[in-house]
N, C-alpha and C positions, 0 to 999 in steps of 0.2 A: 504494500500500500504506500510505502513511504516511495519507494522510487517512480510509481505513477506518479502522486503529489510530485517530488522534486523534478519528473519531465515536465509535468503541466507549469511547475513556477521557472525554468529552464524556456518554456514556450513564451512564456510571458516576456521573462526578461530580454528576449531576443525581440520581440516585437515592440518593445518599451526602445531598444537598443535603435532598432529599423525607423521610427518613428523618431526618436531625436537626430538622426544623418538625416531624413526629411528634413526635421523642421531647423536645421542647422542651414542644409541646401538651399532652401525655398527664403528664408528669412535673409540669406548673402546673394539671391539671383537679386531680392525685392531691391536691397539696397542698393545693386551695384545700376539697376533699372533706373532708379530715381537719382544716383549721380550722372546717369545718360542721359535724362529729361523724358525718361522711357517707362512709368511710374506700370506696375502691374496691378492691374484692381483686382484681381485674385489671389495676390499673394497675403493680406491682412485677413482675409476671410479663411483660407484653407490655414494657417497659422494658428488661428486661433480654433478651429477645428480641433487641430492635432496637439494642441493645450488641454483641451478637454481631458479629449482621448488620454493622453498621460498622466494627467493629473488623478484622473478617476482610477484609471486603473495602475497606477502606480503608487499610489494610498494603498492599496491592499497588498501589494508588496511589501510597502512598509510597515505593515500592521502586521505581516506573518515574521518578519523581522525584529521585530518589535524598535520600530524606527521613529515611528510617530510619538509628537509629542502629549505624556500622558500626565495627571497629577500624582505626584509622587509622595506627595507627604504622608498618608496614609502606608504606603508601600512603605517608606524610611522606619517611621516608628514603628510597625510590625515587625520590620526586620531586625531593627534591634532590641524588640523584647524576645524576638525568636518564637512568636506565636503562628505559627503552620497553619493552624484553621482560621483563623480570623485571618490570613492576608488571602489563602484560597477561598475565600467567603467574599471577601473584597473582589478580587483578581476576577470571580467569576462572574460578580456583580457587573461589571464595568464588561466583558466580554459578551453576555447577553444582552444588554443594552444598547451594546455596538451592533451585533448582530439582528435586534429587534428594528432599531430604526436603520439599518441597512435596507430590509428587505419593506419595510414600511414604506422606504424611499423609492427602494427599488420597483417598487409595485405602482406609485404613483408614477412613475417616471415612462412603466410600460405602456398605462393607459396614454399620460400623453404625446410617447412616440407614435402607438396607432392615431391617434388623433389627428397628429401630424402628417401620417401619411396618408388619411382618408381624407382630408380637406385637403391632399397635393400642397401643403407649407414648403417651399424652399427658400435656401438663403438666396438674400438677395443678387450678389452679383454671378456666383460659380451657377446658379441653378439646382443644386444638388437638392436632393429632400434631405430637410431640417430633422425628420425623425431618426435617419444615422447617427446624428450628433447625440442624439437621447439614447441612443441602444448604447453608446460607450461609456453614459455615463451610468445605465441601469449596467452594463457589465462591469465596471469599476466597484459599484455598489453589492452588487451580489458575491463578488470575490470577499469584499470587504468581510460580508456579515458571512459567509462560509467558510474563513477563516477564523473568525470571532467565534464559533462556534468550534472547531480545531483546536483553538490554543487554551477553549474552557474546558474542552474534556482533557486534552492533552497534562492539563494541570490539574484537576480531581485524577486523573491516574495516577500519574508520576510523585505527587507529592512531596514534592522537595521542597530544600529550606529556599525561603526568601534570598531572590538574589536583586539586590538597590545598590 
């Protein structure tokens, strides 16, 4: 199970990886257009596209790494009275919570991509349908709380000491 997981986060990171040489590319074509008086009106638009896209789904990377910034004071004093249950009580707290309003999010997020695509919404200048740009961020969101749920059982198994 672990090495499906570590292909799937392996798949991501390479598409996190593909997706900043885009937006590296497209953000130095934009510039070098607009010192030639050659401005491209699709470069601000697919840009911020591919912002989303990372953003969203690059938070959930961060959360299975635990990269993202969390409140820690609780975590501190648990770990220095060395109470096990009370920071797995905490830890699990905050993990379900993550995971609740991930797919809270995520679910709102699904209706308004179809919404999107059933009224044809595109952005303005590429054309493209605006509901793409919501499926990356419902898929950002659904890694999120799929992981949040991951790292709360992972942590009622393993029961290890508090590490702050």
């Amino acid at each position: 199970m672990d090495n499906k997981r570590d292909y799937i986060e392996k798949i991501i990171e390479w598409i996190l990886f593909i997706l900043a040489i885009v937006v590296l590319l497209v953000a130095n074509i934009a510039v070098v257009s607009r010192f030639l008086k050659i401005p491209l009106s699709w470069s601000d638009e697919l840009l911020r596209a591919l912002f989303v896209a990372m953003f969203f789904i690059g938070s959930a990377i961060e959360l299975k790494t635990k990269g993202l910034i969390s409140i820690t004071v609780l975590e501190e004093v648990l770990g220095k009275m060395k109470n096990q249950r009370a920071y797995t009580v905490i830890k699990s707290f905050q993990y379900l919570v993550t995971a609740a309003f991930s797919f809270f999010s995520a679910y709102y997020g699904i209706i308004v991509a179809i919404s999107n695509f059933q009224l044809d919404k595109r952005t303005a200048v590429m054309r493209l349908p605006s509901g793409y740009i919501m499926l990356t961020f419902v898929l950002g969101l659904v890694l999120v709380g799929s992981y949040s749920i991951y790292l709360m059982i992972k942590l009622v198994r393993e029961k290890h000491k508090p590490t702050v």
